[in-house]
N, C-alpha and C positions, 0 to 999 in steps of 0.2 A: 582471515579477514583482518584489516587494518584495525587498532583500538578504536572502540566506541569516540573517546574524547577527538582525536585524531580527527576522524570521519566529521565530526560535528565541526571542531574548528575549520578543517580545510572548508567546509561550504561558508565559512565566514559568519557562523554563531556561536555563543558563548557558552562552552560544555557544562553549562549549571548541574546541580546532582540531581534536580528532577528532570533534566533534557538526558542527561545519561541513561535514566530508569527506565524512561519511556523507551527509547530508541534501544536498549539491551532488549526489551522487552518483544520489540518488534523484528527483530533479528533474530532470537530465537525463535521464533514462532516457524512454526512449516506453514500457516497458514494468513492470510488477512489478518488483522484483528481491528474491531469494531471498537470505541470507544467504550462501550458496554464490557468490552472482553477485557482493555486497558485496565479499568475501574478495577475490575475483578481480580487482575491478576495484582497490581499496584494500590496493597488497601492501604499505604501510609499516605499515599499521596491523593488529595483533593482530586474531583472531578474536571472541576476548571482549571486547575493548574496541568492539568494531563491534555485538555483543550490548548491550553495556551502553547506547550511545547508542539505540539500536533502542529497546530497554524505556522510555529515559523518551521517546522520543518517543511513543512508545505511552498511556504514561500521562496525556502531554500534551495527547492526539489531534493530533501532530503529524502523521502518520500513519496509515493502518489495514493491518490483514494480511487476507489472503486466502487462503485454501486453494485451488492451483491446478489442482485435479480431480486430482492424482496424491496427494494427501496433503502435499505440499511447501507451505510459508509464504512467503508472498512479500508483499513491503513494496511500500506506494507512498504520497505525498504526499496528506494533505487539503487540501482548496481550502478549506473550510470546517467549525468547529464551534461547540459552543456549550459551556460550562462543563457538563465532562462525557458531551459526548453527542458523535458522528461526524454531521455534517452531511453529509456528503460519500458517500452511499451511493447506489451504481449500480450497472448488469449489469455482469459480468464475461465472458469467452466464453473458455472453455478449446477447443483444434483436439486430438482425438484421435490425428491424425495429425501434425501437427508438435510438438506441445506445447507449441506458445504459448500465451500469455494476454490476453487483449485488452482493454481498458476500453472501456465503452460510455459515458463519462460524463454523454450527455446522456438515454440511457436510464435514470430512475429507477426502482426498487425499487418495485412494488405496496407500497399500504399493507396493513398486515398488524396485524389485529381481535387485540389477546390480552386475558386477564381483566385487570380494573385490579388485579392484585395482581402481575400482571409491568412489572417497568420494562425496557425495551430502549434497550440501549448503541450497538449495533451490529448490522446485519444482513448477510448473505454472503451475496448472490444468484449464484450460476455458473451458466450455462446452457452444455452442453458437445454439441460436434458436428463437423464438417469445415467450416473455414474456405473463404474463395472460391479462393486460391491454391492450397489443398489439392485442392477440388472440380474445378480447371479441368487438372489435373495427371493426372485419369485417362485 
């Protein structure tokens, strides 16, 4: 994977050292992480300052959010966009019983028919159930 700073400048934002922390942070992760989770892992850095890099990578499509079947946002890295648009759209798997979140990255998102007078940014596909770890646990 291309350097962290790299990554940041090419989408055209300013690799500040708490936009690096964040986004190191979120790239290593195997999974989502929630702003909650951010906090956690990143204790030098404020909770709003962890917010504020969130938002422009958001704006950047540095990143997409996800609603994790509880209601909860959770952040993870795009592999790919395009001026304006999230390339990077795939199934998500929420486990009722553990409450993880899982990326299916190479399951893509049905295409999905809308009038042409909607534009789409972004799509949240979650399909939610009992994971195999969960399932093998009865």
């Amino acid at each position: 994977m291309k350097d962290i700073e790299t990554i940041i400048e090419q989408a055209g934002v300013k690799p500040t050292s708490n936009r690096i922390l964040v986004m190191r942070e979120l790239i290593k992760s195997p999974r989502p992480l929630s702003l909650g989770d951010l906090d956690a892992c990143l204790e030098t850095l404020e909770k709003s300052s962890i917010l504020r890099a969130l938002t422009i990578f958001l704006q950047h499509h540095l990143i997409h959010d996800i609603e994790d079947g509880r209601g909860v946002i959770k952040y993870e890295p795009c592999s790919r966009h395009e001026e304006g648009k999230d390339m990077d759209m795939h199934v998500h798997f929420y486990c009722e019983k553990c409450q993880q979140l899982t990326c299916f990255e190479d399951v893509g998102v049905p295409p999905i028919s809308l009038p042409d007078e909607y534009l789409t940014h972004a799509i949240n596909y979650m399909v939610k159930g009992i994971c195999p770890q969960c399932r093998n646990k009865r």
